[in-house]
C-alpha positions as CSV (number, residue, x, y, z in Angstrom):
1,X,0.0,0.0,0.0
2,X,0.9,3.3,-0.8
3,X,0.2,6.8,0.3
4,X,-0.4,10.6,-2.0
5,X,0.6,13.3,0.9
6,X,-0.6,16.8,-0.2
7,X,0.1,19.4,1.9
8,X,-1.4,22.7,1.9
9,X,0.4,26.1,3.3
10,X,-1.3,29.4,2.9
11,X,1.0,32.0,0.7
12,X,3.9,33.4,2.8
13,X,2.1,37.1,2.0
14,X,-1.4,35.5,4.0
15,X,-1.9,36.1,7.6
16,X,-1.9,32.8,9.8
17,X,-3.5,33.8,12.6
18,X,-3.8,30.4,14.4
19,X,0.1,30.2,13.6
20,X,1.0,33.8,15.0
21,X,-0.9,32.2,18.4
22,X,0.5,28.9,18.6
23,X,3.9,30.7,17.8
24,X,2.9,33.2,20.6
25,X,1.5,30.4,23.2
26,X,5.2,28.5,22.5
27,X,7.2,30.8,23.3
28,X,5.2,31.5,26.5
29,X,5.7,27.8,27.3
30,X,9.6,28.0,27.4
31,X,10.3,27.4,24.1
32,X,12.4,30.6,23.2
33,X,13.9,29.3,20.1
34,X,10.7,29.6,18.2
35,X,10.3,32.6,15.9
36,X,7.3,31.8,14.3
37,X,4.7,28.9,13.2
38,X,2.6,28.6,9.7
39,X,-0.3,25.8,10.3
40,X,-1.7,23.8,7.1
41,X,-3.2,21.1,6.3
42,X,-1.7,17.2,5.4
43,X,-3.8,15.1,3.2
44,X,-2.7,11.3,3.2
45,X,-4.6,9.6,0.1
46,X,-4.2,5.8,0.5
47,X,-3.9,3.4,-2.5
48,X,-3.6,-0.2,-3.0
49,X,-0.5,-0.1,-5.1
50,X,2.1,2.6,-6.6
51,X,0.2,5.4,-7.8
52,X,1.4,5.9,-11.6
53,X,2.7,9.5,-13.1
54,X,-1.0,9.7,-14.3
55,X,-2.5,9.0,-11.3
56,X,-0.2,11.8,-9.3
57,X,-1.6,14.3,-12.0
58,X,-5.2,13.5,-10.8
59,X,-4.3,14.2,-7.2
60,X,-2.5,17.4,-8.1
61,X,-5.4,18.5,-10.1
62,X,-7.8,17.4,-7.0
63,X,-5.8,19.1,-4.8
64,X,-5.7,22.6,-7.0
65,X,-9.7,22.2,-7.1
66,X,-10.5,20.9,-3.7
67,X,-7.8,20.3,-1.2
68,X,-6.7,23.7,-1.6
69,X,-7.5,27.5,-1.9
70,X,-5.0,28.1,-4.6
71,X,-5.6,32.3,-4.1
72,X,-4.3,32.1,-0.5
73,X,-3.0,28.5,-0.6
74,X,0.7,26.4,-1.9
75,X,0.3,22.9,-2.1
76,X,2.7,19.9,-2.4
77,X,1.7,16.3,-3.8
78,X,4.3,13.3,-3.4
79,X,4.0,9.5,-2.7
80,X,5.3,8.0,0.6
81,X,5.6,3.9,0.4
């Protein structure tokens, strides 16, 4: 079995609120090194075999139509097993 991960980032130009306050709530928790947190989203599309080249392209176009917000969002699509 093999896995598609896309992950989704908003734009570095978007605000990430929930980052800025997890960023925030680390560094009140001791962890000084910390200078800042984006949050996205991981999507891990299972499949019984080793997606082909085509198949890939079908998740990327998925993922540019309904995984992700392409005006605020970056996304990344590659196979794990």
């Amino acid at each position: 079995m093999a896995k598609i991960i896309v992950e989704v980032m908003l734009k570095d130009e978007i605000l990430d609120p929930q980052g800025q306050a997890v960023s925030a709530a680390m560094v009140r928790l001791g962890f000084n090194f910390v200078t800042g947190v984006r949050q996205g989203k991981r999507f891990e599309i299972s499949t019984a075999s080793t997606p082909t080249s085509d198949q890939v392209k079908e998740i990327e176009k998925a993922a540019e139509t309904l995984l992700a917000n392409t005006v605020i969002e970056n996304f990344t699509v590659r196979v794990e097993g």
